[in-house]
N, C-alpha and C positions, 0 to 999 in steps of 0.2 A: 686304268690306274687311278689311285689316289695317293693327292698331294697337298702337304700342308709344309709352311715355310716359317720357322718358329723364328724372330729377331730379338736379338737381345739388346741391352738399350746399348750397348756400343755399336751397335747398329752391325753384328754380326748375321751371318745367316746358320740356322741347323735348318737343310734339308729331310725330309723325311717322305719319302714313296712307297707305295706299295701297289701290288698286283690287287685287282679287285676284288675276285676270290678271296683274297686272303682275311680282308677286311675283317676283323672280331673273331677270330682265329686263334686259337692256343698252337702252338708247335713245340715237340718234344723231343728233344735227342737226348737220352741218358739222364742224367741231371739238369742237363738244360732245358726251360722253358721260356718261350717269347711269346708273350700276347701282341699279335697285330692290332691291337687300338684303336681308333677313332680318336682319343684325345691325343696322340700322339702324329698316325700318320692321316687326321684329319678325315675328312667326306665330301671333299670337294674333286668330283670327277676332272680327270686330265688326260690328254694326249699326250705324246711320244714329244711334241716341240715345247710345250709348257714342262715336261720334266725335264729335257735336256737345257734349258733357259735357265731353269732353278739350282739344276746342278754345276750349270758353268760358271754362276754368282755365288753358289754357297759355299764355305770354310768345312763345314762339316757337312756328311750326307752321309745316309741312311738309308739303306735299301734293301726291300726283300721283295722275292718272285721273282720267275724268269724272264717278264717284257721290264721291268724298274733296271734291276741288274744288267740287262740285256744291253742298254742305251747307255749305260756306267761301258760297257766292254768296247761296244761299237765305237766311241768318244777317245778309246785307249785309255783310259783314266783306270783301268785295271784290267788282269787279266780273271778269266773265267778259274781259272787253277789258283786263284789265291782268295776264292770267296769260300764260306763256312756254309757248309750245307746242311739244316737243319730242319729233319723229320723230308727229307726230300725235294726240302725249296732253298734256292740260292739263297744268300744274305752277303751285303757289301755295308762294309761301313769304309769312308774313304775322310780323311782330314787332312788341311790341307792348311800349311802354316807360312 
């Protein structure tokens, strides 16, 4: 996976993960398109403990692919039936106030 941890100067967290594959990736469902990024979900390679670390400190997260999303499921922080499935990859956006 890759992981990049955007802080805002109130010192917020936005999470952002993604599946390796996916990395500069366009995906299209319908009208909708996502580009998986680099300036967004970063290039900095991660394991399954540095995303779940990032996710339990972040207010906002962002996730797309099946092992990013997967560790959002296993934590209960969401269920698999409430993510948006787009062009055949999960996606989870979770916020938390």
């Amino acid at each position: 996976m890759y992981l990049k941890v955007h802080r805002g100067s109130d010192g917020s967290a936005v999470v952002a993960a993604c599946d390796r594959e996916l990395l500069d990736k366009r995906l299209m469902q319908g009208d909708l398109e996502i580009h998986v990024s680099e300036y967004f979900y970063g290039s900095t390679p991660a394991d399954e403990g540095d995303v779940t670390r990032a996710i339990m400190e972040g207010g906002n997260i962002n996730l797309i692919g099946e092992q990013a999303v997967g560790i959002a499921v296993s934590l209960g922080l969401i269920e698999r039936s409430g993510c948006m499935i787009i062009d055949g990859v999960p996606h989870a956006q979770i916020v938390r106030i």
